[in-house]
C-alpha positions in Angstrom: -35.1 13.5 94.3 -31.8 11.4 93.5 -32.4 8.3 90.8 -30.4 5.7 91.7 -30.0 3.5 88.4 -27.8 0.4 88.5 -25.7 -0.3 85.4 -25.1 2.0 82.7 -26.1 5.6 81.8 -28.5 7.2 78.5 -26.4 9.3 76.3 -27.6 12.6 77.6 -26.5 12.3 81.2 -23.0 13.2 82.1 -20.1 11.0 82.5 -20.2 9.4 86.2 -17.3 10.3 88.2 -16.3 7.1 89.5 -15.4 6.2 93.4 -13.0 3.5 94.7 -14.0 3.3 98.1 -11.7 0.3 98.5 -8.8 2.1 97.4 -9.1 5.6 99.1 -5.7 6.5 101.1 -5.7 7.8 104.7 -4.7 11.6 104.0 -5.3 13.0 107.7 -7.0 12.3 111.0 -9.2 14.8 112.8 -10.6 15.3 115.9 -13.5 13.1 117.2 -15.5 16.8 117.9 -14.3 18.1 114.1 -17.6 20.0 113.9 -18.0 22.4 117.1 -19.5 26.2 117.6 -19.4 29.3 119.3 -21.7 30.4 121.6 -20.8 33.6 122.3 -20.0 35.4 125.3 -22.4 38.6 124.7 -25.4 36.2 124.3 -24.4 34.4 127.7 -24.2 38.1 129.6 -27.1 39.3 127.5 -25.9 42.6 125.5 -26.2 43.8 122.1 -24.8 41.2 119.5 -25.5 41.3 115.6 -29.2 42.4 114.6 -30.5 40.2 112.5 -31.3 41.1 108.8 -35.2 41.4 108.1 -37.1 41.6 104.8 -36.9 45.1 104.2 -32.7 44.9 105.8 -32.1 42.8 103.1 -33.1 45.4 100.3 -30.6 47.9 101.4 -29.4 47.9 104.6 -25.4 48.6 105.1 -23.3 49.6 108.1 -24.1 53.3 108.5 -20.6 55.9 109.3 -18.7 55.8 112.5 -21.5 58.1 114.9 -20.9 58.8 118.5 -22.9 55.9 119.3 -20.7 53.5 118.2 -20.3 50.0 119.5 -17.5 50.4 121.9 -14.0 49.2 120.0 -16.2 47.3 117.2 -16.4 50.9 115.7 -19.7 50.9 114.3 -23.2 52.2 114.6 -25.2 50.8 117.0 -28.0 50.3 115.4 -26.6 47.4 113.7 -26.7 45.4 116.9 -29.8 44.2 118.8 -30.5 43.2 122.7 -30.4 40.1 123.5 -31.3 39.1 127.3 -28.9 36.1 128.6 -29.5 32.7 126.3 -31.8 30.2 128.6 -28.7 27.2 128.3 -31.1 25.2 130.4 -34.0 25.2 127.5 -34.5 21.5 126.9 -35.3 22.3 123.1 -31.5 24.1 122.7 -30.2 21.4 124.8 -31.6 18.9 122.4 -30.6 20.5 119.2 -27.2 20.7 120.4 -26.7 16.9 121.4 -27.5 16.3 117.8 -24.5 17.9 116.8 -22.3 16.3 119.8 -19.7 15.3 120.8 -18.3 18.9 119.9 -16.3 21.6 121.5 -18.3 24.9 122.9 -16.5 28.3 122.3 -17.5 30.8 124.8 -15.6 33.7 123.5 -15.4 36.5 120.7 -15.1 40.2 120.9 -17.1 41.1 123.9 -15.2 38.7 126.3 -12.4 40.7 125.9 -13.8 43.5 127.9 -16.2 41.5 130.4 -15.8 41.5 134.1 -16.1 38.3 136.0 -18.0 39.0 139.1 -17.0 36.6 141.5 -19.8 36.5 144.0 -22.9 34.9 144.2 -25.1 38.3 144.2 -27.3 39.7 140.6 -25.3 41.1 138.2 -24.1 44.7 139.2 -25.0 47.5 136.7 -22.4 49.1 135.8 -19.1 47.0 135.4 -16.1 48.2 137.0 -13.6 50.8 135.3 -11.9 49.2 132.4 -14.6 46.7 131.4 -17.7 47.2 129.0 -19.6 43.8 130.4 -20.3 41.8 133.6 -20.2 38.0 133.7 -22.0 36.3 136.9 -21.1 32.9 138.7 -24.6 31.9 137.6 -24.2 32.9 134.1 -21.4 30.8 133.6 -22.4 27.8 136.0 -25.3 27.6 133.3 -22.0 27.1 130.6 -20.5 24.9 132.7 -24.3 22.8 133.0 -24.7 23.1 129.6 -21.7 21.6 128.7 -21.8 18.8 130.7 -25.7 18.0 129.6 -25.1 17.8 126.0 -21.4 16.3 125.7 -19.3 19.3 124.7 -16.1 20.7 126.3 -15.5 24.2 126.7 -12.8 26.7 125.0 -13.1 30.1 126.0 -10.7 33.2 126.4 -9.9 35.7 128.4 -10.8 39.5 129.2 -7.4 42.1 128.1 -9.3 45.3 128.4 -7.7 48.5 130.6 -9.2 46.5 133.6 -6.8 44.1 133.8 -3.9 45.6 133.7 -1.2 47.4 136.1 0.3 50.5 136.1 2.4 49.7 133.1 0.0 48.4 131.0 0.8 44.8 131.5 -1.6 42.3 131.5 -2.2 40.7 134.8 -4.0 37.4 135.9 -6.5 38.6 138.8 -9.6 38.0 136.7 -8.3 35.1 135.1 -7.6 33.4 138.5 -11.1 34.3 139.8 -12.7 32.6 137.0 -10.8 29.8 136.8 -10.8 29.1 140.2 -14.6 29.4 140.5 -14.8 26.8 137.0 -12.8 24.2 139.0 -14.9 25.0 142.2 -18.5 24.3 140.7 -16.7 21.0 138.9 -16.1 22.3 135.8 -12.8 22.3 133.4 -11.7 24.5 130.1 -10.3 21.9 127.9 -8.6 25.1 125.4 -8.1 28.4 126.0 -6.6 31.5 124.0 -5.4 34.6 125.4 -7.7 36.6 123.8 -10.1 36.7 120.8 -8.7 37.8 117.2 -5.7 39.7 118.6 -4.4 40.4 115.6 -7.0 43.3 115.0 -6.2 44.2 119.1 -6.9 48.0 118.4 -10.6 47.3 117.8 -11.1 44.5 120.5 -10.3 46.3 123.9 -6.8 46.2 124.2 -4.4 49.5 125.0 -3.9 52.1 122.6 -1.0 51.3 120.6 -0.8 47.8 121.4 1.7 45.8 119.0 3.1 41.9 118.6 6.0 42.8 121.4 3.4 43.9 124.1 1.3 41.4 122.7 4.1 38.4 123.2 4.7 39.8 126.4 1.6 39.5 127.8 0.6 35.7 126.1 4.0 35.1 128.4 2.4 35.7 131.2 -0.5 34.0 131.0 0.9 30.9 129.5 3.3 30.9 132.7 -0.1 31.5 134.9 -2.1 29.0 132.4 0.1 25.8 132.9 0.2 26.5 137.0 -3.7 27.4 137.4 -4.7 24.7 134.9 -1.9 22.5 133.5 -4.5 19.9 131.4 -6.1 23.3 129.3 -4.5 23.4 126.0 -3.3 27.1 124.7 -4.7 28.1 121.6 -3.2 31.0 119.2 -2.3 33.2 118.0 -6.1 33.5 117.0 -5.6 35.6 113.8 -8.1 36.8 111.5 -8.3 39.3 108.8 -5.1 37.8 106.7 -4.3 35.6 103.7 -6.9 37.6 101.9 -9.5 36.5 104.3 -11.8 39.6 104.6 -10.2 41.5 101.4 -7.2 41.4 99.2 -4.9 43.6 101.3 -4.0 43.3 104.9 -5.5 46.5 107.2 -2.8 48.8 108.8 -4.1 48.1 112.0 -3.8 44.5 112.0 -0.9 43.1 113.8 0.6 40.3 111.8 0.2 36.5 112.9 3.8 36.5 111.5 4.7 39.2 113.9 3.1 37.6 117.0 4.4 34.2 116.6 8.1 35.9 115.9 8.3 37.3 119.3 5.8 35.0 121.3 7.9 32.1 120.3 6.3 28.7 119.7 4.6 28.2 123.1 1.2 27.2 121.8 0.1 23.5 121.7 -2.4 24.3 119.1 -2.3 26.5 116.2 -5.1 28.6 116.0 -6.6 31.1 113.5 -10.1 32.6 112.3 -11.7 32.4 108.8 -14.4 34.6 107.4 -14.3 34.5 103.3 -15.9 37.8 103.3 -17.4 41.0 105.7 -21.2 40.7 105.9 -23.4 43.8 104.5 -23.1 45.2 107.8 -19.5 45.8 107.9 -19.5 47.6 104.7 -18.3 50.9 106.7 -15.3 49.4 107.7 -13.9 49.0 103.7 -12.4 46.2 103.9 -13.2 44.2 100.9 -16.5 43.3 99.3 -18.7 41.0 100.7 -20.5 38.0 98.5 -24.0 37.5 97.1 -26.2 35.1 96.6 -25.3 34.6 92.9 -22.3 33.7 93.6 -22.7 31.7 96.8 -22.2 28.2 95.0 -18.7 29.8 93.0 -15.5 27.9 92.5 -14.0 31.3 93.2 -16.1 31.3 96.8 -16.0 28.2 98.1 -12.2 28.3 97.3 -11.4 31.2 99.5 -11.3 28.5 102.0 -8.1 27.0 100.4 -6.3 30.6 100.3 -6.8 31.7 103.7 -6.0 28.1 105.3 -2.6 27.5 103.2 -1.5 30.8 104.6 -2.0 29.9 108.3 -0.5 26.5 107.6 2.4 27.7 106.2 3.0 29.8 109.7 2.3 26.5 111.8 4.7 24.9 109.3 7.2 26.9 110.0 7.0 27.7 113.6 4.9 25.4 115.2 5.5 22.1 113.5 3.8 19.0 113.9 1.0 20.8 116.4 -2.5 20.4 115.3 -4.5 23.5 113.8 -7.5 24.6 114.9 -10.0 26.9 113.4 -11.8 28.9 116.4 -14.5 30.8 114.3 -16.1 30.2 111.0 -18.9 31.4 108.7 -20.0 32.5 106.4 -19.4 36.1 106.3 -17.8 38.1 109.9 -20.8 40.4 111.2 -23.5 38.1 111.6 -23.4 37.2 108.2 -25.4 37.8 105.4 -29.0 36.9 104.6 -28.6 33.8 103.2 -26.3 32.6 105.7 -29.4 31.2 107.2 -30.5 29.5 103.7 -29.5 26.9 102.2 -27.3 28.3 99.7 -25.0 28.6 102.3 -24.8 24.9 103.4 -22.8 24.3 100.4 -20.2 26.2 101.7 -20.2 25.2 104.7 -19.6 21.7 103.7 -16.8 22.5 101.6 -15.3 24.1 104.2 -15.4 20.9 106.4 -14.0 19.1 103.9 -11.5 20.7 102.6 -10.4 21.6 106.5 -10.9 18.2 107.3 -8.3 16.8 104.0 -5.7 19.9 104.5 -5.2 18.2 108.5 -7.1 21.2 110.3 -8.6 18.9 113.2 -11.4 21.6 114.8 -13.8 23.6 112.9 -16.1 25.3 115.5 -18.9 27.3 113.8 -20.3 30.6 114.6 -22.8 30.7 116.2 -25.0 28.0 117.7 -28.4 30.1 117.6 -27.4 33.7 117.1 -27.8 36.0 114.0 -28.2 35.4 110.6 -25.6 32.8 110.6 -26.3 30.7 113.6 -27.0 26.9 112.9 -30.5 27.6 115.0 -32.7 30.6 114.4 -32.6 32.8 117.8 -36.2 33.0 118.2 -37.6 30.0 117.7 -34.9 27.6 117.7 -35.7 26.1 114.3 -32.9 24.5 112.6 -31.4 25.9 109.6 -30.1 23.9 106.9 -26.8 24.2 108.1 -27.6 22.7 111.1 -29.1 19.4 109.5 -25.8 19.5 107.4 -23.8 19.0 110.5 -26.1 16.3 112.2 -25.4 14.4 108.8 -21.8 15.1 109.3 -21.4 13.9 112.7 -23.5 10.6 111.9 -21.3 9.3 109.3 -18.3 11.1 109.1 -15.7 9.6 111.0 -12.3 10.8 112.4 -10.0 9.2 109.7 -10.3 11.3 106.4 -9.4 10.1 102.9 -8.4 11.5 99.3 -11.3 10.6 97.3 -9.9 10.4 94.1 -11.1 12.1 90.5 -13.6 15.3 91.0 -14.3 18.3 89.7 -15.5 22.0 90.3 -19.1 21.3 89.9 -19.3 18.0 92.0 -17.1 18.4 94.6 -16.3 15.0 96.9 -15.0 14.4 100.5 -14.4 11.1 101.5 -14.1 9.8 105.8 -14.2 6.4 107.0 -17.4 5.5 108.6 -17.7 6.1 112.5 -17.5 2.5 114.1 -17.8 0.6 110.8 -14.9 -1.4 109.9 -13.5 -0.8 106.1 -16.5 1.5 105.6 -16.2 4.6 103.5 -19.0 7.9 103.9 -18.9 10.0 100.8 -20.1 13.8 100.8 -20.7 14.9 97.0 -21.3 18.4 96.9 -23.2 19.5 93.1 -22.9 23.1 92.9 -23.6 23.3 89.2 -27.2 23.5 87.3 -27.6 20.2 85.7 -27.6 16.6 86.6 -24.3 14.6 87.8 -23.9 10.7 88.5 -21.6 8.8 90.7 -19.8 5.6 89.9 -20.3 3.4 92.8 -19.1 0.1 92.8 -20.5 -1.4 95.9 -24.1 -0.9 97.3 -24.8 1.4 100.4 -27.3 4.1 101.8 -27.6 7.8 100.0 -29.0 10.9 101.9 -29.6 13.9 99.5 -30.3 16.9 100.5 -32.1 19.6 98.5 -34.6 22.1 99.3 -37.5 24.2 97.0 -34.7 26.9 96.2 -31.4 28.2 97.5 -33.1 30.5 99.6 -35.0 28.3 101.3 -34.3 27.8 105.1 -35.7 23.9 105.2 -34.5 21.6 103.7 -35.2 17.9 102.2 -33.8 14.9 103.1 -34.3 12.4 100.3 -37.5 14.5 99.3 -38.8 15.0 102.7 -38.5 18.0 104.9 -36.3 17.4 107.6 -37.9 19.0 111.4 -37.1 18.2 114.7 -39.9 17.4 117.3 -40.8 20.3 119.6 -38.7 19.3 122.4 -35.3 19.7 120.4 -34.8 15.7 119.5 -34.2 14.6 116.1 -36.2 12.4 113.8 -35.1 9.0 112.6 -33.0 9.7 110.3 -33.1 6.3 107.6 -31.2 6.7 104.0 -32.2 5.1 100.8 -30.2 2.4 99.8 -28.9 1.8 96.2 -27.0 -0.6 94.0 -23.7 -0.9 92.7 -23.6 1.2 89.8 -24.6 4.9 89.3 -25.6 7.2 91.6 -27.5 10.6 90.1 -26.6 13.7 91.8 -29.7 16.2 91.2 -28.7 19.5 90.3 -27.6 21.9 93.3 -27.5 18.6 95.5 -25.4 17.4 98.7 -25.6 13.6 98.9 -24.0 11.7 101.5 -23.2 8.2 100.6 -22.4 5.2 103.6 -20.7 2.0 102.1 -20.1 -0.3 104.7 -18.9 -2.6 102.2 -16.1 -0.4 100.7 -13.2 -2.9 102.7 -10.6 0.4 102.8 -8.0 -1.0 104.8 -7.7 2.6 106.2 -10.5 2.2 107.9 -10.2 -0.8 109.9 
């Protein structure tokens, strides 16, 4: 449990690190649904998404050789996937879980929408999709998106399907199917607030598209649908290019297959209103066949070297927008903690200390969306699948959204072992919320010199999947809703961060100017 002790220090603790709430500078502004997710468009179809690691996976399981029963375009075996049956979006629980997290942005997307056919009637889904397409998407199914959104405050982002099926003669991408969905969205009342051509073009060759597919025939056909987009639905903001895979983001090399971000944004031109990319600091266990860089363990899951990959990946997509989209926000689509499902512990809490690094250091370098993946699929979803019982990740982001307001702030001294982010407080004049990240093995303290609330968060071990809030485990009731969430409060003086700790910190007293 964190010690709060007002005054000064014994000898054998460490020096504090000492805030100035007061004097933090604005540094960037973010969007008011910063923390967002995916729910993917496989689990909304029903279909065969990333299996889940068991016990026994865990031991040894790694992506077995390319077979004749490979997941179309994906490339590997299918027993790496499992069968999901269309996610119940009307389950009160989910629909409870996910208003704790709100306002946010909901991603229906990733690499199966790329191939799914939109059936635009009102009859069950047929059962085998027409030429061209691998999946079917039903007026029903995504009436329930549309339902879900509007119950628990989100907005929708999606993309759009570039398989064979789609296309003419020539190979060119045409609009049919994105006409029929979007005029079927508007129908029902519903709106797509973003939108990007497709998902993670830049490695096209594995998600649907025509064989030898490159940036020109890429650019050619964004043209096209940015010309249908801003007639069919001028208020949806275009997203992209949507890369993944560079800037070291899956390995230390880039893939011969990938086509480059650079590239795209060369011959597209800058017609995007938002810059957007993907970041994965490594392939899960799963991917191991494709050999594309190692993954990361559990050892090193709390790493400088780790939890900096973030910092890598994002100056190199910055550096693009910099250049060729300037002054347009950025955007990051998907995120977790490895590609693939993730790993094991992506459902533990080891892995909420990455995640919360990633926020902030998005949130300080002016990226204005993070949208996690997934809601409640696979090892990394911020639910478990099953039962819906939220991971430690998920509590993370409640915390986020409760105290973490839109206007972000440099926070001053740190270190690698206590890592800080600083926001102004939502709808608290001259407040200042302070995340302090310990990632080291030994005892840290805060200088504070006002008096606030703390929230710490810890749990029995890093690979536990509950976690404690102030020494108490955090569980929602069985309907979905949240508990009272109340903080401790402490004095002015230090604040003890307890070994392999988050604390947030609320001082509604700071008086930042920056956040009035």
């Amino acid at each position: 449990m964190l010690v709060i002790v007002a005054g000064h220090m014994s000898a054998q603790e460490h020096p504090a690190i000492l805030l100035a709430p007061a004097r933090m500078p604005r540094v960037a502004m973010v969007d008011p649904r910063f923390v967002s997710y995916n729910i993917e468009m496989v689990e909304v179809t029903g279909g065969r998404f990333w299996k889940p690691y068991s016990a026994d996976a865990v031991a040894g399981q790694a992506a077995k050789a390319i077979t004749p029963n490979a997941s179309p375009s994906i490339g590997l075996d299918t027993s790496l996937f499992q069968y999901r049956p269309p996610i119940d979006l009307t389950n009160p629980r989910l629909r409870n879980l996910a208003k704790g997290i709100g306002p946010a942005y909901v991603r229906v997307s990733g690499s199966w929408a790329n191939r799914t056919y939109f059936q635009d009637d009102d009859k069950p889904a047929m059962k085998q999709p027409p030429a061209g397409f691998d999946d079917v998407l039903t007026r029903a199914e995504w009436k329930a998106v549309i339902q879900f959104a509007r119950a628990v405050g989100a907005q929708i982002v999606t993309s759009f399907a570039i398989s064979p099926g789609t296309r003419d003669a020539n190979g060119v991408w045409t609009p049919t199917q994105a006409k029929a969905f979007l005029d079927y969205t508007k129908a029902i009342g519903g709106r797509i607030a973003a939108a990007e051509f497709m998902n993670e073009p830049t490695i096209a060759s594995r998600q649907g598209a025509p064989a030898g597919y490159d940036a020109a025939a890429l650019a050619r056909d964004i043209k096209v649908f940015s010309a249908f987009l801003r007639i069919q639905s001028p208020k949806t903001l275009l997203l992209g290019p949507g890369g993944t895979g560079e800037g070291r983001a899956a390995g230390p090399t880039r893939p011969a297959d990938i086509i480059g971000s650079e590239d795209i944004m060369k011959a597209a031109g800058p017609m995007f209103d938002v810059f957007s990319y993907h970041f994965y600091g490594a392939l899960s266990r799963r991917c191991a066949a494709l050999g594309r860089g190692r993954g990361v363990t559990l050892d090193e899951s709390l790493s400088p070297t780790w939890l900096d990959r973030t910092n890598e990946v994002e100056a190199f997509y910055s550096s693009l927008r910099d250049r060729d989209l300037p002054g347009k926000p950025i955007w990051v689509t998907e995120t977790a903690e490895a590609a693939c499902g993730g790993d094991a512990f992506a459902s533990e809490f080891a892995d909420t200390f990455r995640f919360l690094n990633q926020l902030g250091t998005f949130a300080r370098k002016g990226v204005t969306v993070v949208m996690h993946n997934t809601l409640a699929a696979s090892d990394y979803g911020l639910l478990d699948e099953k039962t819906l019982q939220p991971r430690p990740n998920y509590w993370a982001a409640v915390l986020w959204h409760r105290m973490m307001g839109p206007t972000v702030l440099g926070p001053g001294t740190q270190n690698d072992t206590v890592r800080i982010y600083a926001h102004c407080i939502k709808q608290t004049s001259g407040g200042v919320a302070v995340v302090a990240l310990n990632i080291g093995e030994q005892e840290h303290s805060l200088g504070v010199p006002v008096s606030g609330e703390r929230f710490t968060l810890t749990a029995p071990d890093l690979t536990s999947t509950t976690v404690l809030l102030n020494g108490s485990e955090l569980t929602a009731e069985a309907d979905g809703s949240l508990p009272f969430i109340k903080g401790q409060p402490f004095r002015a003086g230090s604040v003890r961060l307890p070994a392999r700790s988050i604390t947030f910190l609320t001082m509604p007293s700071a008086g930042n100017s920056s956040c009035r």
